[in-house]
C-alpha positions as CSV (number, residue, x, y, z in Angstrom):
1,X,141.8,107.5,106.2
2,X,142.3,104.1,105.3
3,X,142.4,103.2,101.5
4,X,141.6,99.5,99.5
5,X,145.0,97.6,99.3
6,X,145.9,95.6,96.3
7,X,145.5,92.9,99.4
8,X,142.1,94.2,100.4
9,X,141.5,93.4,96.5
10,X,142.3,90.1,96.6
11,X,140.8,88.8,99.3
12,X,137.3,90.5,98.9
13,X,137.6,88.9,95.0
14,X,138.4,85.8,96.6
15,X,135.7,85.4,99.2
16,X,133.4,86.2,96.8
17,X,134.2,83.7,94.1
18,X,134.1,80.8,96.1
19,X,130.5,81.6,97.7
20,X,128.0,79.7,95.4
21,X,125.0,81.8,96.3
22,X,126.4,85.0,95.2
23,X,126.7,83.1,91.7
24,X,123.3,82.2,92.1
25,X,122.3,85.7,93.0
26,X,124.8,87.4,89.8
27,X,123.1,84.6,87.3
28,X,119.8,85.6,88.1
29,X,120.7,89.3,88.2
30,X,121.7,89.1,84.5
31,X,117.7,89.1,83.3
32,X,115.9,90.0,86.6
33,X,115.4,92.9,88.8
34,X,116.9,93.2,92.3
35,X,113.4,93.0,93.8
36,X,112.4,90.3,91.7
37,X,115.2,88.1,92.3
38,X,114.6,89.1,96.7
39,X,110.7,88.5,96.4
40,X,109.0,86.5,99.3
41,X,106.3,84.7,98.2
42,X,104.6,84.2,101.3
43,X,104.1,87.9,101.5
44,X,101.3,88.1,99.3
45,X,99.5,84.9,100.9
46,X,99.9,86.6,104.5
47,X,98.2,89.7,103.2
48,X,94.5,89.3,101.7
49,X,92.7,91.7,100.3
50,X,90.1,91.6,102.8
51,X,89.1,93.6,106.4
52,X,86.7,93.7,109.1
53,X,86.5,97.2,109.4
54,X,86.0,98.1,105.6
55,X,84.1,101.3,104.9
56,X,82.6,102.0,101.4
57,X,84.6,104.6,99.9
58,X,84.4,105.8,95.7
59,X,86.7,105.1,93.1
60,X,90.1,106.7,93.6
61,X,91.3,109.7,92.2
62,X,94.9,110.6,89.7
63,X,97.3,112.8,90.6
64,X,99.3,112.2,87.7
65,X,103.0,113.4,87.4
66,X,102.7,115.9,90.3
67,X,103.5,116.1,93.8
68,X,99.8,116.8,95.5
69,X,99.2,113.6,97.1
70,X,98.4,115.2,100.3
71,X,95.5,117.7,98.5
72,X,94.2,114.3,96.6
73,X,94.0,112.6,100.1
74,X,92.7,115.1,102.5
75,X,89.9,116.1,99.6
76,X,89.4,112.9,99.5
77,X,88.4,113.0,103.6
78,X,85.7,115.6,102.5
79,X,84.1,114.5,99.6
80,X,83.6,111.2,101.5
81,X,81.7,113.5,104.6
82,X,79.9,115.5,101.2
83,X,78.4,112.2,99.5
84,X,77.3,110.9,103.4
85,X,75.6,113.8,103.7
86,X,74.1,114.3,100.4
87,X,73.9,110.2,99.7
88,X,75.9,111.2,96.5
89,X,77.5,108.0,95.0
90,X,80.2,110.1,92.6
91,X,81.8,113.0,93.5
92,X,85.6,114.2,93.2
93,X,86.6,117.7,94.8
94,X,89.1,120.3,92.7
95,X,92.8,119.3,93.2
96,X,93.3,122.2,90.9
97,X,91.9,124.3,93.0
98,X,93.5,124.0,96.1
99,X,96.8,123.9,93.9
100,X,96.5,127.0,92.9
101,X,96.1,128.9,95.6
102,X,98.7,126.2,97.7
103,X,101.4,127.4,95.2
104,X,100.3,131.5,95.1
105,X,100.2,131.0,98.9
106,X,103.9,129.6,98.8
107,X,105.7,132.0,96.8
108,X,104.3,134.7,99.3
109,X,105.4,132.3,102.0
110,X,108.7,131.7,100.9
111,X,109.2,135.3,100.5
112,X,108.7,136.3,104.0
113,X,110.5,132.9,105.0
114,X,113.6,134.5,103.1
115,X,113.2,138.1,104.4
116,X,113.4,136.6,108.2
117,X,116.8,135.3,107.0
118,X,117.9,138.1,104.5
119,X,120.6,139.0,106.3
120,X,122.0,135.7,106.2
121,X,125.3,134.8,103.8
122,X,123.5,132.8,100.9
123,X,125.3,129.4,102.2
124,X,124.4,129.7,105.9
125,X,122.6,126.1,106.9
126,X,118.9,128.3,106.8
127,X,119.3,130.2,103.8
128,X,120.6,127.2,101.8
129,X,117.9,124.9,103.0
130,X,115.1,127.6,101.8
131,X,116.9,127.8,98.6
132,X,117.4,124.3,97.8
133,X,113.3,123.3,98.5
134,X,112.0,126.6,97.1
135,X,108.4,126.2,96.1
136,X,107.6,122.2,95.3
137,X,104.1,120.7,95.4
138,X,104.2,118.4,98.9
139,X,102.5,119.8,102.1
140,X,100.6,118.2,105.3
141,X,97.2,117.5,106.5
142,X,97.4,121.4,108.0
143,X,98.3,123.0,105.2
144,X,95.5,122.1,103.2
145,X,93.0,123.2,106.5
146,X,94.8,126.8,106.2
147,X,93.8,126.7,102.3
148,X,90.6,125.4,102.9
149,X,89.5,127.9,105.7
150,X,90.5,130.5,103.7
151,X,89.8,129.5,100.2
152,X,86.9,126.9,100.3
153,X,86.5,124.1,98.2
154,X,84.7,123.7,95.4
155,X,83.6,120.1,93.2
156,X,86.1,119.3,90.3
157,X,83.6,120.5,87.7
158,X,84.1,124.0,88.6
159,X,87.7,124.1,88.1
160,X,88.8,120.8,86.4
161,X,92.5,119.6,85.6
162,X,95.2,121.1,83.3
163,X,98.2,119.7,81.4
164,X,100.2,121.6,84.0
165,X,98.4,120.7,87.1
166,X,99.1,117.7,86.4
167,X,102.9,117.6,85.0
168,X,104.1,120.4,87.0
169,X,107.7,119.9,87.3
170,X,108.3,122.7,84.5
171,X,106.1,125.2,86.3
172,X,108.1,124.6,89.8
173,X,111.2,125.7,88.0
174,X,110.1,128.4,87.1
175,X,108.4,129.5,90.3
176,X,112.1,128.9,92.3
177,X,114.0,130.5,89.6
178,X,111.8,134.1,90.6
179,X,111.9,133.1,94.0
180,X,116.0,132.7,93.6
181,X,116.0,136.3,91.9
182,X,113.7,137.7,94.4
183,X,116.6,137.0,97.0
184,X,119.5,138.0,95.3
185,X,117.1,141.5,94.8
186,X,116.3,141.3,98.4
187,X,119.8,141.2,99.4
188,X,121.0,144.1,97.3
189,X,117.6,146.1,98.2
190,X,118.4,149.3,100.7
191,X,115.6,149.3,102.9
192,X,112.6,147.6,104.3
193,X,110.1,149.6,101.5
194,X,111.9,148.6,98.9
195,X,112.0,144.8,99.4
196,X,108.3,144.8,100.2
197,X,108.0,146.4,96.4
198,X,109.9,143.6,95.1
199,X,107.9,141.1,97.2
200,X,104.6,142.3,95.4
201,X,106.0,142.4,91.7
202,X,107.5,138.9,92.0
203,X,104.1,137.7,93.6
204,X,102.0,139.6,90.6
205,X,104.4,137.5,88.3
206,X,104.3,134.1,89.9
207,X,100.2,134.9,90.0
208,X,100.4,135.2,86.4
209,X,102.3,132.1,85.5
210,X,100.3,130.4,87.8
211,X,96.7,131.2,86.4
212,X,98.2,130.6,82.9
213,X,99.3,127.1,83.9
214,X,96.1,126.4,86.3
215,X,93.3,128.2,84.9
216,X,91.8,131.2,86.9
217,X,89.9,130.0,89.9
218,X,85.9,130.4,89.9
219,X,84.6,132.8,92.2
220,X,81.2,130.9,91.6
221,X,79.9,127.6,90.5
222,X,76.8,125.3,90.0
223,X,76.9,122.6,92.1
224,X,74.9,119.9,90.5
225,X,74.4,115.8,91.1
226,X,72.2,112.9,91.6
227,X,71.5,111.6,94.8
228,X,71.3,107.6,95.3
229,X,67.8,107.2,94.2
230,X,68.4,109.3,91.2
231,X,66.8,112.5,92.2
232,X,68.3,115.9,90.6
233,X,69.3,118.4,92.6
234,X,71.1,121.8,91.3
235,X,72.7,124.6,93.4
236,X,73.5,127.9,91.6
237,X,75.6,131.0,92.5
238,X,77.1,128.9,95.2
239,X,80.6,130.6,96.3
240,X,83.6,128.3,97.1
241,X,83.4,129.3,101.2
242,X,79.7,128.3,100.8
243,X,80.4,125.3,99.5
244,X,82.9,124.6,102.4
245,X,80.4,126.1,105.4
246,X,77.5,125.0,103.7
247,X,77.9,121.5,102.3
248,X,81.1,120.1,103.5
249,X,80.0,121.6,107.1
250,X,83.2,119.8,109.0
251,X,85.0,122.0,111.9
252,X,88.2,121.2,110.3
253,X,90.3,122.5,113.0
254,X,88.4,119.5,115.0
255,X,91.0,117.3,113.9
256,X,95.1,116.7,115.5
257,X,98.1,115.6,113.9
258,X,99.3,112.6,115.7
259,X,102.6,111.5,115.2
260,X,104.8,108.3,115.9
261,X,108.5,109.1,116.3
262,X,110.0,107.1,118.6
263,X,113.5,108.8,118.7
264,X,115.5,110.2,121.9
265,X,115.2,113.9,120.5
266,X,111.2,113.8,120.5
267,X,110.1,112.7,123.7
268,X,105.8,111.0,123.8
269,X,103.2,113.0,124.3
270,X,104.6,115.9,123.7
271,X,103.7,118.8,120.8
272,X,106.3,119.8,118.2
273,X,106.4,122.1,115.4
274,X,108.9,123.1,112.3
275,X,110.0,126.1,111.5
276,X,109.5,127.5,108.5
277,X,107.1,125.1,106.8
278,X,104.3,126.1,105.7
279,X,102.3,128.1,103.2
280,X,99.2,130.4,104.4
281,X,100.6,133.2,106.5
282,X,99.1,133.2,109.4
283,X,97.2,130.0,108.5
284,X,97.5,126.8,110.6
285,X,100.7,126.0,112.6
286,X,101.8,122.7,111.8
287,X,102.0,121.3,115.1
288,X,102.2,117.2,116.3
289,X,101.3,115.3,119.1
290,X,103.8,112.5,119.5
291,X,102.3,109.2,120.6
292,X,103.3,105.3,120.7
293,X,102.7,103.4,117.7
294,X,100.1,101.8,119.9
295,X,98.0,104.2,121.3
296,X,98.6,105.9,117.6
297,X,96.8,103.3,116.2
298,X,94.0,102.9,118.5
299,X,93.2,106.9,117.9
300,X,93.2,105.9,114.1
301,X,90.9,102.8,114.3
302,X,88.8,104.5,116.7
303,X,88.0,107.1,113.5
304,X,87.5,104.1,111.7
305,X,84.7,102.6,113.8
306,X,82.9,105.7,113.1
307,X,82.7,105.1,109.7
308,X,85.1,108.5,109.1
309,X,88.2,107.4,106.7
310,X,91.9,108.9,108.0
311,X,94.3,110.9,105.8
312,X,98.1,109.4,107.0
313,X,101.6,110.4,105.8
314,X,104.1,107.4,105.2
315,X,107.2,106.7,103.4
316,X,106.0,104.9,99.9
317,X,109.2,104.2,99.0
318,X,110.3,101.1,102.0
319,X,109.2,97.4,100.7
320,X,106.9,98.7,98.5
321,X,105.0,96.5,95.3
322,X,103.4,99.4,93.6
323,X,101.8,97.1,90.8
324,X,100.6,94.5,93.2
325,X,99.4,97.0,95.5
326,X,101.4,95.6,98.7
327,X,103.7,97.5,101.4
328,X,105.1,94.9,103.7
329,X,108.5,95.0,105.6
330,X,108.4,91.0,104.8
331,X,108.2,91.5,101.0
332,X,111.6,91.3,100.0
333,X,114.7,89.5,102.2
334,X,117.4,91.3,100.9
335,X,119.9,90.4,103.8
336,X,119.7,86.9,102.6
337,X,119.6,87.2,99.1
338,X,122.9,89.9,99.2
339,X,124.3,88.5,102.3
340,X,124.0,92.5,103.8
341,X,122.7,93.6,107.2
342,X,120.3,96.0,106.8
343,X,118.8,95.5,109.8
344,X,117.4,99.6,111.1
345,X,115.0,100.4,113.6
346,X,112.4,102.7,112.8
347,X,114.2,105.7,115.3
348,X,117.5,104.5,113.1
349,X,115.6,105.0,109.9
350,X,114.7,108.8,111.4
351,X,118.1,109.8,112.8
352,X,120.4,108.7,110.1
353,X,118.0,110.5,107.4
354,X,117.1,106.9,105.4
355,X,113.3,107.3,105.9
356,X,111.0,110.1,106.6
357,X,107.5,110.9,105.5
358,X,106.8,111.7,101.2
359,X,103.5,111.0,100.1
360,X,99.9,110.8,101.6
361,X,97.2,108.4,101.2
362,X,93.5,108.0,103.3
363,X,93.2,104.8,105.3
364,X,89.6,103.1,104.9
365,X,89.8,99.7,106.4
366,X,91.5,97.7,109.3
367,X,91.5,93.8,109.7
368,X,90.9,93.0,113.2
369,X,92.3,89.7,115.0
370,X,91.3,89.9,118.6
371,X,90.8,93.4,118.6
372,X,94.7,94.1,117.1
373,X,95.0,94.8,113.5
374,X,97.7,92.8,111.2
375,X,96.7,94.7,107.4
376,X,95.5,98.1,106.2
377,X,93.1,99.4,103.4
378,X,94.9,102.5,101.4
379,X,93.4,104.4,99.3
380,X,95.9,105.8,96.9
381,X,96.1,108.1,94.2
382,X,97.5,106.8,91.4
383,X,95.1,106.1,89.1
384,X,92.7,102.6,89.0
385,X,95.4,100.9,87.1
386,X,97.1,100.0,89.8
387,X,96.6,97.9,93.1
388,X,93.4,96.6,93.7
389,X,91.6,99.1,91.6
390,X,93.7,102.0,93.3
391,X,93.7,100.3,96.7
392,X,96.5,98.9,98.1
393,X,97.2,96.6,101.6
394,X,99.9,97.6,104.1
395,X,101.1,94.6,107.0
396,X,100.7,95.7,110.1
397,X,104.7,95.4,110.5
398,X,105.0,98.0,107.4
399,X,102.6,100.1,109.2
400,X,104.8,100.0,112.8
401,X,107.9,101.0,110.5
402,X,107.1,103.3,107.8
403,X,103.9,105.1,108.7
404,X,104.7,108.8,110.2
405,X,101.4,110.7,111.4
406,X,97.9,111.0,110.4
407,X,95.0,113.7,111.5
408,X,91.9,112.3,113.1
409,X,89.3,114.0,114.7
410,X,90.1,114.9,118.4
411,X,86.9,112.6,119.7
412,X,89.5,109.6,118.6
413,X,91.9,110.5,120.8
414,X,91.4,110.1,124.8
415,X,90.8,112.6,127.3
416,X,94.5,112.4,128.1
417,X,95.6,113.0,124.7
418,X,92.9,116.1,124.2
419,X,94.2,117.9,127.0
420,X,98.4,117.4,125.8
421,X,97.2,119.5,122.3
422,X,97.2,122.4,124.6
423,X,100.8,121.9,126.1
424,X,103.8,124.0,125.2
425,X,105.1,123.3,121.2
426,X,108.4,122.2,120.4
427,X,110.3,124.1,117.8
428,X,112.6,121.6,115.1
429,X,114.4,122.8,112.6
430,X,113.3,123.2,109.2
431,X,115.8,120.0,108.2
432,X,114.5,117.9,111.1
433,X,112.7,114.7,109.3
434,X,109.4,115.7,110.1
435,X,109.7,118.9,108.2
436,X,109.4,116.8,105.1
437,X,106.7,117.2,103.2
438,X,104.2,114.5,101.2
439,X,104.3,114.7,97.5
């Protein structure tokens, strides 16, 4: 191992102190941000707020200081298919309630995850990772499917928000502090009868804290609205599967997971899966069809054209103005402003763990030039304060780098495609980077 000389020292102070830009940069640096000072104006001007493709979608939704971006989003697909259907103007689905049985569904989950592995030493790589992720709020497009088809849905009004559905960082802790006990119990347990008793008292507990924090879910609702020319309509006694079978009437498992990852491990056109994520047993495998960025693409604007919006996982976090309501890879030239190279390719990004997929939004406009796009329409879910009214844009270039899979419906996908969902799945490991989960 090599160590910093006192001649190191010197000449790194040197070279710095006669380079006038870096004095620039530090002046600026004294009373602006580092994105601030790296900001390309041009950016903005490339990137107009408006598409070719742009379908009429309703005002966007909150999901406050939690982690469900991915329930906000895909609820957002249905209540777009609801309104169609019903020409409702205003309608927002129960985050709340998909929450709570996502989280009961998890703790059972992570139980049987950690009984698979109970025999395990506490640090093995397995055990540790189950441990360190516990119970959060993130998931994928599937996950919400395996709640859904075995849940329903129901409108917000039958189960609205809580303080705690909405900040529920406090409630987590809890949850993997039981889960954290449940394991040590497990391990000391003597046989298979006696973890299984354990696994039903923690999950009676974890049900409790979770109906105190969420509110206990309807087993019935009215479902009333307005249609578009102001006629009344009411619907009593309606269950939450009705409301799924009856009124949201989509064949959810109609739609694939399509991903883009264009490393050496994960060959195209190929299925993979993770181990161990997940929430419904025996819900929904979480499986991905690896395309080309390009052939991804034309699968999600081919969704578009019909008019259906697309729920997409990305990384939020790359080049990112979340008060502007801009993702572009151009937005900031840090290289030049720091003199740094930066320079990563997306598979780079992938293999050497700097960016992977953590938060989900619903795509509802492209702009065309010649039939290829070059910006996005996101619908987010952070509140109207934001953005354009909760919308943001996304380059093109941004989209090539940072966005990670979406679901569309398997008529967007080609023949060829269709017919590779039914090939043999790939099994990753639960630390692989597309085991991460939106939030």
């Amino acid at each position: 191992m090599k160590s910093i000389t006192k001649q190191d020292l010197a000449s790194l102070r040197t070279n710095y102190l006669k380079d006038d830009t870096s004095r620039i940069v530090r002046n600026a640096l004294t009373e602006n941000a580092v994105e601030k000072i790296a900001r390309v104006f041009e950016s903005r001007n490339d990137n107009p707020n408006v598409f070719s493709i742009d379908l009429e979608t309703m005002e966007v939704t909150n999901q406050q200081a939690s982690g469900r971006c991915w329930i906000f989003s895909s609820l957002n697909i249905m209540r777009e298919l609801i309104a169609k259907r019903y020409h409702i103007k205003s309608l927002e689905l129960s985050q709340n309630y998909i929450a709570f049985y996502d989280k009961l569904e998890k703790v059972n989950w992570f139980m049987n995850c950690a009984l698979q592995e109970i025999d395990e030493p506490l640090n093995s790589r397995t055990m540790t990772w189950l441990l360190d992720n516990g119970i959060s709020d993130g998931g994928q497009w599937d996950m919400v499917v395996s709640l859904v088809k075995k849940y329903g849905i129901c409108p917000k009004t039958a189960m609205n928000e809580t303080w705690t559905s909405s900040h529920t960082k406090s409630m987590n802790e809890l949850l993997n502090q039981r889960m954290r006990r449940f394991v040590i119990d497990a391990k000391q347990a003597d046989s298979a009868a006696a973890r299984e008793q354990l696994r039903k008292a923690a999950l009676e507990e974890c049900y409790r804290l979770i109906a105190d924090c969420f509110g206990v879910p309807p087993v019935e609702f009215s479902f009333e609205y307005r249609d578009a020319k102001k006629a009344f309509h009411a619907h009593h006694h309606v269950t939450p599967m009705q409301f799924y079978t009856d009124f949201l009437k989509e064949d959810l498992d109609d739609y694939a997971v399509i991903i883009n990852a264009p490393t050496e491990d994960k060959p195209y056109h190929k299925l993979y899966s993770v181990k161990y994520i997940g929430n419904v047993v025996s819900g929904n495998e979480i499986r991905y069809l690896n395309l080309p960025m390009k052939e991804f693409k034309a699968a999600v604007i081919a969704q578009l054209k019909e008019g259906i919006p697309v729920w997409f996982g990305c990384d939020c976090g790359k080049a990112a103005d979340r008060e502007g309501g801009l993702w572009d890879d151009q937005l900031f030239d840090y290289e030049h402003t720091f003199g740094m190279n930066l320079e990563m390719t997306k598979a780079e990004m992938l293999d050497s763990r700097h960016s992977a997929m953590n938060h989900a939004m619903v795509i509802t406009g492209v702009n065309l030039v010649n039939g290829k796009p070059n910006r996005w329409k996101i619908e987010n879910s952070w509140g109207d304060k934001h953005a354009n009214k909760g919308y943001y844009i996304c380059s093109d270039t941004w989209f090539d780098l940072y966005v990670y899979e979406a679901s569309v419906r398997k008529g967007s996908l080609t023949a060829k495609q269709r017919k590779e969902l039914n090939g043999k799945v790939t099994m990753l490991e639960p630390w692989d980077p597309f085991g991460t989960l939106a939030d």
